[in-house]
C-alpha positions as CSV (number, residue, x, y, z in Angstrom):
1,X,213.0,21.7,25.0
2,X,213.2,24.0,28.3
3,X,213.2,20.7,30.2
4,X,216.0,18.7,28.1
5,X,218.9,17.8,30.0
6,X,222.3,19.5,29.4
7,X,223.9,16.6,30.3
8,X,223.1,14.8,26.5
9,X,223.3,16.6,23.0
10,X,220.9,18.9,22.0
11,X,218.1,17.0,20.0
12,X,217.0,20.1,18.1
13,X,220.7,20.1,16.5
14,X,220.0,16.5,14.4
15,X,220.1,17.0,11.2
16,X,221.0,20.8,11.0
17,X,223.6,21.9,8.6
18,X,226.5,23.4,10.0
19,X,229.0,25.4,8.1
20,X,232.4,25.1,10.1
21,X,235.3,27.4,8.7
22,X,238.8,27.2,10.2
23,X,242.4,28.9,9.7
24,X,243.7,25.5,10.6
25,X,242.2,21.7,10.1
26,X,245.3,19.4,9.8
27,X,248.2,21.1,10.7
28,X,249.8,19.6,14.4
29,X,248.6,22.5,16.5
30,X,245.7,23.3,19.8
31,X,243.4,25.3,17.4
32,X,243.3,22.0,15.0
33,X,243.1,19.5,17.7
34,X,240.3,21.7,19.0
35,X,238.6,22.3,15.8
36,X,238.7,17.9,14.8
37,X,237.7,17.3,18.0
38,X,234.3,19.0,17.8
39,X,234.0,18.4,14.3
40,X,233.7,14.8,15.3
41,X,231.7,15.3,18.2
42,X,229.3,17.0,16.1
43,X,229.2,14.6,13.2
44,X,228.5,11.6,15.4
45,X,225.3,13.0,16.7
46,X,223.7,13.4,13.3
47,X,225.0,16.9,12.3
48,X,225.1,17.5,8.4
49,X,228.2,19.6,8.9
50,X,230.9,21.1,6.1
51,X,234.4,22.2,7.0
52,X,235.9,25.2,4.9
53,X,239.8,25.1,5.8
54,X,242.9,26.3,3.6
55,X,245.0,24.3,1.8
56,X,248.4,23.3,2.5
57,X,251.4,21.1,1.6
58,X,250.2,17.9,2.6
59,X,246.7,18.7,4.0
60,X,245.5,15.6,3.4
61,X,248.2,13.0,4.7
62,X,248.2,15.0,8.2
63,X,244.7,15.4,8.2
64,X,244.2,11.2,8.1
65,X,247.0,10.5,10.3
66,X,244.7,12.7,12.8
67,X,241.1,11.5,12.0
68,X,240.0,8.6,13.7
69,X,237.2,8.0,10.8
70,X,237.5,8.3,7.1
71,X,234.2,9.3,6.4
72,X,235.0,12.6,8.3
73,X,236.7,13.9,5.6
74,X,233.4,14.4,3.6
75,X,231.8,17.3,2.4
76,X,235.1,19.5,3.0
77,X,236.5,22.3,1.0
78,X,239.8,23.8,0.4
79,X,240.9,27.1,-0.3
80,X,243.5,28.3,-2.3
81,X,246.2,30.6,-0.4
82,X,249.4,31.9,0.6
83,X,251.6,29.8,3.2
84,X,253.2,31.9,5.8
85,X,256.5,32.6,5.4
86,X,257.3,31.5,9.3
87,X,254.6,29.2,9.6
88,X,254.1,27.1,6.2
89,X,251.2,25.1,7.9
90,X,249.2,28.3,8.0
91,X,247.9,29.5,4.9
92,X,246.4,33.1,4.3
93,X,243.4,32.4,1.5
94,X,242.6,34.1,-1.5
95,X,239.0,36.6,-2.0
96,X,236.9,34.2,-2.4
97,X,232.9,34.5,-2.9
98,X,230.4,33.2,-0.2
99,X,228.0,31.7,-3.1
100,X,230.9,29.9,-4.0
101,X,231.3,28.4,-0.9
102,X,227.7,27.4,-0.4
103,X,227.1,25.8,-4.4
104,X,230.3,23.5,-3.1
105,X,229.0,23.0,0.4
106,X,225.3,23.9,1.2
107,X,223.4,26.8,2.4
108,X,223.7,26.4,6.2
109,X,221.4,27.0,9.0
110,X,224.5,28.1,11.2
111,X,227.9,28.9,10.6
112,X,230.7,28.2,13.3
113,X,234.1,29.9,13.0
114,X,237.2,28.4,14.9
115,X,240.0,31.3,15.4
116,X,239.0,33.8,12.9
117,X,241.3,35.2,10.2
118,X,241.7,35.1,6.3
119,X,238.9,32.8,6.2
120,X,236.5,34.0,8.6
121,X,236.7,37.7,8.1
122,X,235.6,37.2,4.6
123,X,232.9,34.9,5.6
124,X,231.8,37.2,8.1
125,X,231.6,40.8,6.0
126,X,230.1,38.7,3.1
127,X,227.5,37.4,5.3
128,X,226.9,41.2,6.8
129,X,225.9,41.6,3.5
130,X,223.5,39.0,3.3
131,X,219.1,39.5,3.8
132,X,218.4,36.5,6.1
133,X,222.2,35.7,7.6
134,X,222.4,32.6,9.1
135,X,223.2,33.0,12.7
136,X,226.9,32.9,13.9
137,X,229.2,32.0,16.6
138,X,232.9,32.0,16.2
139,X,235.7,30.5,18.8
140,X,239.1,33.4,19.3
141,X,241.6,30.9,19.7
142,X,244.0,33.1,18.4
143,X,245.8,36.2,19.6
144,X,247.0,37.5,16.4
145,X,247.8,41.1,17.6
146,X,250.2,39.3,19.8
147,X,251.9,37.6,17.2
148,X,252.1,41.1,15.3
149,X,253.2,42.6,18.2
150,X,256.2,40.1,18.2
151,X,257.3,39.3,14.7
152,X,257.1,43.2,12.9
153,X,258.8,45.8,13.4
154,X,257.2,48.2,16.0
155,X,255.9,51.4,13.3
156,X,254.4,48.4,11.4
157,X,253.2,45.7,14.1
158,X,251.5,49.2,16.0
159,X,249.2,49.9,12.6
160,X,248.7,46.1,12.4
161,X,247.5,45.7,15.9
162,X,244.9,48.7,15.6
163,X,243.8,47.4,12.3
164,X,243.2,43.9,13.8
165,X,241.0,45.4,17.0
166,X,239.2,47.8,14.7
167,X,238.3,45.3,12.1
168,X,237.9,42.4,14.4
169,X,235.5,44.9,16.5
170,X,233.2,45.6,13.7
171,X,233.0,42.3,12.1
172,X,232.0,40.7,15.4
173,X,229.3,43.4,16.4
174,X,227.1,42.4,13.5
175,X,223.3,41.2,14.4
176,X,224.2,37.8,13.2
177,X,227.0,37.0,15.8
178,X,225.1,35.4,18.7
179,X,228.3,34.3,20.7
180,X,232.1,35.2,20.5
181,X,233.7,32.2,22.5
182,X,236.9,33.5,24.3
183,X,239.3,31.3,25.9
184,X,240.9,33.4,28.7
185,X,240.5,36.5,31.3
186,X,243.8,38.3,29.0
187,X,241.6,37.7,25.8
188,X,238.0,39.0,27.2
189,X,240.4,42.3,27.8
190,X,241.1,42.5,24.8
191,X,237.4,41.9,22.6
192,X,235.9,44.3,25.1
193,X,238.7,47.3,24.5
194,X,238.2,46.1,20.4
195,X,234.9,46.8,20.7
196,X,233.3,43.2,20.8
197,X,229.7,42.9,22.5
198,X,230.3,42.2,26.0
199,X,227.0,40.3,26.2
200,X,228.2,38.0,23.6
201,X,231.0,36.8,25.1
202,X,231.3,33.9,26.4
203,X,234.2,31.7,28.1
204,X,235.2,28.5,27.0
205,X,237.9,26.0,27.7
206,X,239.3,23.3,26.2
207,X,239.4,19.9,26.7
208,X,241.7,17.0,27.0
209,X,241.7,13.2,25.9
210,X,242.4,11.9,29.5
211,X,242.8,8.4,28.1
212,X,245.4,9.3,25.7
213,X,246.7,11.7,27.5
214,X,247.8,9.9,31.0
215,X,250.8,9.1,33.3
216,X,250.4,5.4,32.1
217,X,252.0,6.2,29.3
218,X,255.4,6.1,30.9
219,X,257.9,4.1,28.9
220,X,260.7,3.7,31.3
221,X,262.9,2.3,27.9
222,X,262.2,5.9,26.6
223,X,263.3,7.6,29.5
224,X,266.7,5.5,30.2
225,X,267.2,6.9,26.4
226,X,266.1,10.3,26.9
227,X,267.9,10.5,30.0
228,X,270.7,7.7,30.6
229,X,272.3,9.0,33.7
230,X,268.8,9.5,35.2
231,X,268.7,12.9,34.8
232,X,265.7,15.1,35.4
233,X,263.6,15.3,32.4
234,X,262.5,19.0,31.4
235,X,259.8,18.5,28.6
236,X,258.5,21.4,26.2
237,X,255.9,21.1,23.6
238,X,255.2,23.2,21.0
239,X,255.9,24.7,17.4
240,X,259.4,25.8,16.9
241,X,258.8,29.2,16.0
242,X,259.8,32.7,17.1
243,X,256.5,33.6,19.1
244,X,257.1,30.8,21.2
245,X,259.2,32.3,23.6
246,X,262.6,29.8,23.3
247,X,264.9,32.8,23.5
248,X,263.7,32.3,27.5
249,X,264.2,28.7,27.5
250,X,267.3,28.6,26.4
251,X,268.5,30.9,28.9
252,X,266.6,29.0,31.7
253,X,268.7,26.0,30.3
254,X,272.1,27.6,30.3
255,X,271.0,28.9,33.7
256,X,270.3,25.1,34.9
257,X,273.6,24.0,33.0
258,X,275.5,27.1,35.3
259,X,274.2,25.7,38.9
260,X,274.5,22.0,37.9
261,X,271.3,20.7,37.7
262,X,271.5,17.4,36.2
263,X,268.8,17.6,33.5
264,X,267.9,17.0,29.8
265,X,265.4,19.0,28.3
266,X,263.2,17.5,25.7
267,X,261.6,19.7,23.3
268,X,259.0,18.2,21.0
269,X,257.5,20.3,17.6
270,X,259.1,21.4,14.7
271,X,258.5,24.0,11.7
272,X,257.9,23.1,7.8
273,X,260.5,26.0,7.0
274,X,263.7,24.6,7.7
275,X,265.5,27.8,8.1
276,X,263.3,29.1,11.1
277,X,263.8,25.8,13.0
278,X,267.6,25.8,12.3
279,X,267.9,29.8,13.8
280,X,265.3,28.7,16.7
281,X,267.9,25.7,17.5
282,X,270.7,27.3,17.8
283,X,269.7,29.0,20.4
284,X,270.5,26.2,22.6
285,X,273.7,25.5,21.3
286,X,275.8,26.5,24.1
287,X,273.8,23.9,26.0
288,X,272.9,21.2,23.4
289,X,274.5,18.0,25.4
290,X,271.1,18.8,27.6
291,X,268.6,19.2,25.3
292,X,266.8,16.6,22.8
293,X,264.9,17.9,19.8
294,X,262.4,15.0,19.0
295,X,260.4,16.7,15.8
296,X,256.4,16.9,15.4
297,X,255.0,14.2,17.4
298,X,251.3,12.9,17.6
299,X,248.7,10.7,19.1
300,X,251.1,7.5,21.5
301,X,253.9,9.1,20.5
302,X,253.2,12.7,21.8
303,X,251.0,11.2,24.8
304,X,254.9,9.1,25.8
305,X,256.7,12.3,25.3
306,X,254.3,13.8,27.8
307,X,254.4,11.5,30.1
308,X,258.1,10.2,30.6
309,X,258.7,13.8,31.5
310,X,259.0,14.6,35.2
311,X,258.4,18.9,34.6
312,X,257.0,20.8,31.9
313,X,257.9,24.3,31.3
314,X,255.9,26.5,29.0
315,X,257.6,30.0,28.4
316,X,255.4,31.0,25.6
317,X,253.6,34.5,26.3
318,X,251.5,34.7,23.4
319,X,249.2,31.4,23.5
320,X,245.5,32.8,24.5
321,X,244.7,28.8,26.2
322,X,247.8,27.0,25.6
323,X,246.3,23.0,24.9
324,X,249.7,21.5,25.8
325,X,249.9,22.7,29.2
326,X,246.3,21.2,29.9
327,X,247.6,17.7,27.9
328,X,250.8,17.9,29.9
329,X,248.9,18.3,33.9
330,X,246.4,14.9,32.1
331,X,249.9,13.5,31.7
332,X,250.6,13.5,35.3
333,X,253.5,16.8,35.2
334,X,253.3,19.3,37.2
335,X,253.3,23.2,34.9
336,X,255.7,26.0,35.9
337,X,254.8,29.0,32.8
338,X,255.2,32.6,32.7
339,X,251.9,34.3,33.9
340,X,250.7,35.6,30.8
341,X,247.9,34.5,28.4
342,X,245.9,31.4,28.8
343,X,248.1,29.5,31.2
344,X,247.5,32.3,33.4
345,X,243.6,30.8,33.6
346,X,244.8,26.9,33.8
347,X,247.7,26.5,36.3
348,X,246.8,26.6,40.0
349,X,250.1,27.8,41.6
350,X,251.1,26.5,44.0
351,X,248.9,23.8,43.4
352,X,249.3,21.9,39.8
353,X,252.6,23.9,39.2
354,X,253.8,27.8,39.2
355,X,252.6,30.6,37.5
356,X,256.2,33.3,37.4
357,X,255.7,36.8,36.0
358,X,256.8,36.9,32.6
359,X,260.2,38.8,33.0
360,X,261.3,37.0,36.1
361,X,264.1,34.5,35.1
362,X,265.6,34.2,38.3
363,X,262.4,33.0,39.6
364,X,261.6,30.3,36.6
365,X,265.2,28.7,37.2
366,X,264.8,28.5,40.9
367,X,261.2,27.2,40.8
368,X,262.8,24.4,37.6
369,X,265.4,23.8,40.3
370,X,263.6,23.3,43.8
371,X,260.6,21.0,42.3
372,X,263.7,19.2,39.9
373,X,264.9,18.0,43.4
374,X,262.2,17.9,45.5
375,X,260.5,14.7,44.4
376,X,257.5,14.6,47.3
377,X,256.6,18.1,46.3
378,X,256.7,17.1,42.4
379,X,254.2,14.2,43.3
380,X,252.0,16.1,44.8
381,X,251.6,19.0,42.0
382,X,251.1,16.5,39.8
383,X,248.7,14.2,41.2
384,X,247.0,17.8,41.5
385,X,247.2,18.1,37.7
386,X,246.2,14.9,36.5
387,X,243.0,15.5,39.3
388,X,242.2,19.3,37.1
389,X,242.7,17.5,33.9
390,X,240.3,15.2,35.0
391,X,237.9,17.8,34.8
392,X,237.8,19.1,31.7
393,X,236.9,16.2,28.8
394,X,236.6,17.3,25.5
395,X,232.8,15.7,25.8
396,X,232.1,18.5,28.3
397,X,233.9,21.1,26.5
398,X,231.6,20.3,23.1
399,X,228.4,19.6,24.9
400,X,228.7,23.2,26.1
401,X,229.1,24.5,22.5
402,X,226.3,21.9,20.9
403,X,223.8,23.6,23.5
404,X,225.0,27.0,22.9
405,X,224.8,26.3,19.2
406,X,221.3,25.2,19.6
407,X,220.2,28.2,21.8
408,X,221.5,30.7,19.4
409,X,219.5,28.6,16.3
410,X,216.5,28.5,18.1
411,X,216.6,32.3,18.9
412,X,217.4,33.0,15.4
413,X,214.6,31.2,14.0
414,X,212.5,32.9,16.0
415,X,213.0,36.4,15.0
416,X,214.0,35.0,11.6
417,X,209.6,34.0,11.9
418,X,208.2,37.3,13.3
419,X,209.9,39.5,10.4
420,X,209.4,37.2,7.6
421,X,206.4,38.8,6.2
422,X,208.5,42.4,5.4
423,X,210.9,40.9,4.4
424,X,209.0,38.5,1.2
425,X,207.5,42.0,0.9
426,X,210.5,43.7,-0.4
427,X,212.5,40.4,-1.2
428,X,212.9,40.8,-4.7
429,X,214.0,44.5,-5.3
430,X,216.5,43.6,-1.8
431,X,218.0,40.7,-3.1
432,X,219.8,42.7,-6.3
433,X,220.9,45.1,-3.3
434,X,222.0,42.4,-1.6
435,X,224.3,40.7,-4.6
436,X,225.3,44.3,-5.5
437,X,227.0,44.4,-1.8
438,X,228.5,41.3,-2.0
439,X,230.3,42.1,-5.1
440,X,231.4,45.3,-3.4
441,X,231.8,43.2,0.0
442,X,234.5,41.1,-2.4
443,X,236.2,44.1,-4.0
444,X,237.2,45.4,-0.9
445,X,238.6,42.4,0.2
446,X,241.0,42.6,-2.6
447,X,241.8,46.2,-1.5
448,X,242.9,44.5,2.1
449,X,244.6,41.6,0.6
450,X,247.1,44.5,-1.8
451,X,247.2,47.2,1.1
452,X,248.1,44.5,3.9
453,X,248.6,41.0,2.6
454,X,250.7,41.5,-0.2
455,X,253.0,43.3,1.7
456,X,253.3,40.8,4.6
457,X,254.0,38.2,2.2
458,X,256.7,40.1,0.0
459,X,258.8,41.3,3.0
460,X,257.9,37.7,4.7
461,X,261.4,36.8,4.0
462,X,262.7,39.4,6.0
463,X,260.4,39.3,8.8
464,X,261.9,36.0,10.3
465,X,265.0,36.8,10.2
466,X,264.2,40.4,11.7
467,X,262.0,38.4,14.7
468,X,265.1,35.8,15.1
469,X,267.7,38.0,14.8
470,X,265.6,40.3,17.6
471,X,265.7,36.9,19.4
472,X,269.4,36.5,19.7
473,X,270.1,39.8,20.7
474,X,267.8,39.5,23.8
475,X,269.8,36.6,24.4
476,X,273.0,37.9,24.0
477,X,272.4,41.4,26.2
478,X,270.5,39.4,29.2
């Protein structure tokens, strides 16, 4: 094996079974885009693999509107949950048991867990619990302190983001973690002051369909109906939600509107709870002649949106990669984003766009304003884009986890084989140790789901209009 090529998939990987759990396998979002993308990459090479996702309101229809082959949807359970208030498409799941899970899946050689949460902190204490774990490696995709930070108030997002660190800290220092995949520099800050093993952590990108994703996708039709008066087109993509910084977009946009840029900003996503998107619109409604809400848009129609832009602004401060702003440079636009969070790691500035601190309005507008009008210096930073895009396939993204995956097998089985003996030794008397702790290991789940759950979800109808209502008053005092 030492003299296999990294350049193919690992042969040692055919055939193993793979138990992938993920917050989120459907919904229109990077962590799901991410999560199909190896899913399929894994699954053509002979993986036996099993996804463990939540439920939601119409998993199913999203989930074939995004999978490019039916017979990917086999072997794949749902668990029951608790939408979001503020984000129906996420779900936070029930206690469930980990035998469960494997008498409706299998009992896998290695378990993969994409961003973390409801569903992979209880896989991950039940599986501390466990005699011979299967070896681990999970992907933090997602900053959820951030989001705390942002959407409770400060005495309760404080307690939330220490009891986030400290618990993701101590699940992820367990023996059977071989790798914590971490997307950017702000993230690795963060696992190492949670207390995550610094000599688990690895980096990892993500990567981009450059075919679907590409400046041929201009439609010219599309553009004269975005923008009849051939305005410059200011494109935005992402879910319409609080956390998504549009309280500074729509100031950038009333600041473009007050120096007479001619421009129409085009702002693709959306939100299944109606009231959110309705607060987070009217935001820009001092400026709504410039702006065009298109809805959730996928595959063509999301790779036109892309392209028939000329700029693409992300303002977002809590995304730990940010996928759109690596699909938007494939498309051929040039980024300018606030320098915080993964963008920080993809955009070049000065090179494939601007990086602006995150406070610094003055600076985003005049940066929006001199490449708006500067059409030599938008062609080059986005020739420059589309060259980095080039760069970073999703094939080389999942090659490098498929190898990791098989390194961290092959070293499991290994020490899996040298304490075998002790272990058949005292297997018996263990094992009723070990389905004693699980049962405790489930109890105390419940416990988190009454002390922290259940009060997110009751007061979830006031926590959105606390985070929009904290929205519009930043607007209205800058």
């Amino acid at each position: 094996m030492k003299n296999t090529s990294r350049d193919v998939f690992p042969p040692q990987l055919k055939g193993k079974r793979v138990l992938l759990a993920t917050e989120s396998f459907g919904p229109v979002n990077g962590v799901s885009r991410t999560t199909l993308s190896l899913v399929e990459y894994l699954r053509e090479n002979g993986v036996e693999l099993a996804v463990v996702a939540p439920k939601y309101e119409g998993s199913q229809a999203s989930l074939q509107a995004q999978t490019r082959k039916q017979n990917y949807q086999s072997n794949e359970l749902r668990l029951s949950g608790y939408p979001l208030p503020y984000n129906p498409d996420l779900t936070v799941v029930y206690p469930f048991r980990l035998d469960e899970v494997y008498r409706q899946t299998f009992q896998p050689d290695i378990v993969y867990l994409a961003s973390p949460a409801s569903v992979g902190f209880q896989l991950l204490l039940q599986i501390r619990q466990l005699l011979r774990p299967p070896v681990v490696l999970l992907n933090f995709q997602t900053d959820l302190a951030a989001y705390s930070e942002i959407l409770l108030p400060r005495p309760l997002a404080l307690g939330a983001v220490w009891l986030l660190a400290s618990v993701q800290g101590w699940l992820f220092r367990h023996k059977a973690v071989h790798t914590v995949f971490y997307p950017s520099s702000g993230i690795f800050s963060y696992l190492e002051q949670a207390g995550a093993p610094v000599d688990r952590l690895v980096k990892l990108g993500r990567g981009v369909d450059t075919q679907l994703f590409h400046p041929s996708r201009r439609d010219e039709a599309y553009r004269r109906q975005i923008a009849p008066n051939g305005e410059i087109i200011l494109v935005c993509v992402c879910r319409i939600a609080p956390e998504k910084g549009f309280e500074f977009l729509a100031q950038v946009a009333a600041r473009l509107v007050q120096v007479s840029l001619p421009f129409k900003m085009l702002i693709v996503g959306g939100n299944r709870n109606p009231a959110v998107e309705a607060q987070v619109r009217r935001l820009f409604d001092s400026v709504r002649d410039h702006v065009v809400f298109t809805g959730f848009q996928m595959g063509m129609d999301l790779a036109r949106a892309y392209a028939c832009g000329d700029l693409f602004l992300h303002c977002s401060i809590t995304e730990t990669f940010g996928l759109v702003v690596l699909e938007a440079m494939a498309s051929g636009l040039p980024v300018i984003a606030r320098d915080q969070g993964g963008p920080s790691d993809i955009v070049q500035d000065q090179r494939t766009g601007y990086l602006v601190p995150p406070s610094d309005l003055d600076t985003f507008v005049e940066l929006v304003q001199r490449v708006s009008c500067d059409e030599n210096l938008r062609t080059n930073l986005a020739a420059a884009a589309r060259q980095y895009a080039d760069e970073t396939t999703w094939e080389k993204i999942n090659r490098r986890v498929a190898w990791r995956i098989a390194d961290a097998f092959d070293e499991h089985t290994r020490r899996q084989t040298t304490r075998r003996p002790i272990l058949d030794i005292v297997g018996k008397g263990y094992r009723l140790i070990e389905r004693l702790r699980l049962r405790v290991a489930v109890l105390f789940i419940w416990f988190m789901w009454m002390i922290s759950v259940v009060p997110l979800i009751v007061h979830g109808s006031k926590i959105v209009p606390r985070a929009l209502q904290m929205i519009r008053g930043v607007s209205t005092s800058k």
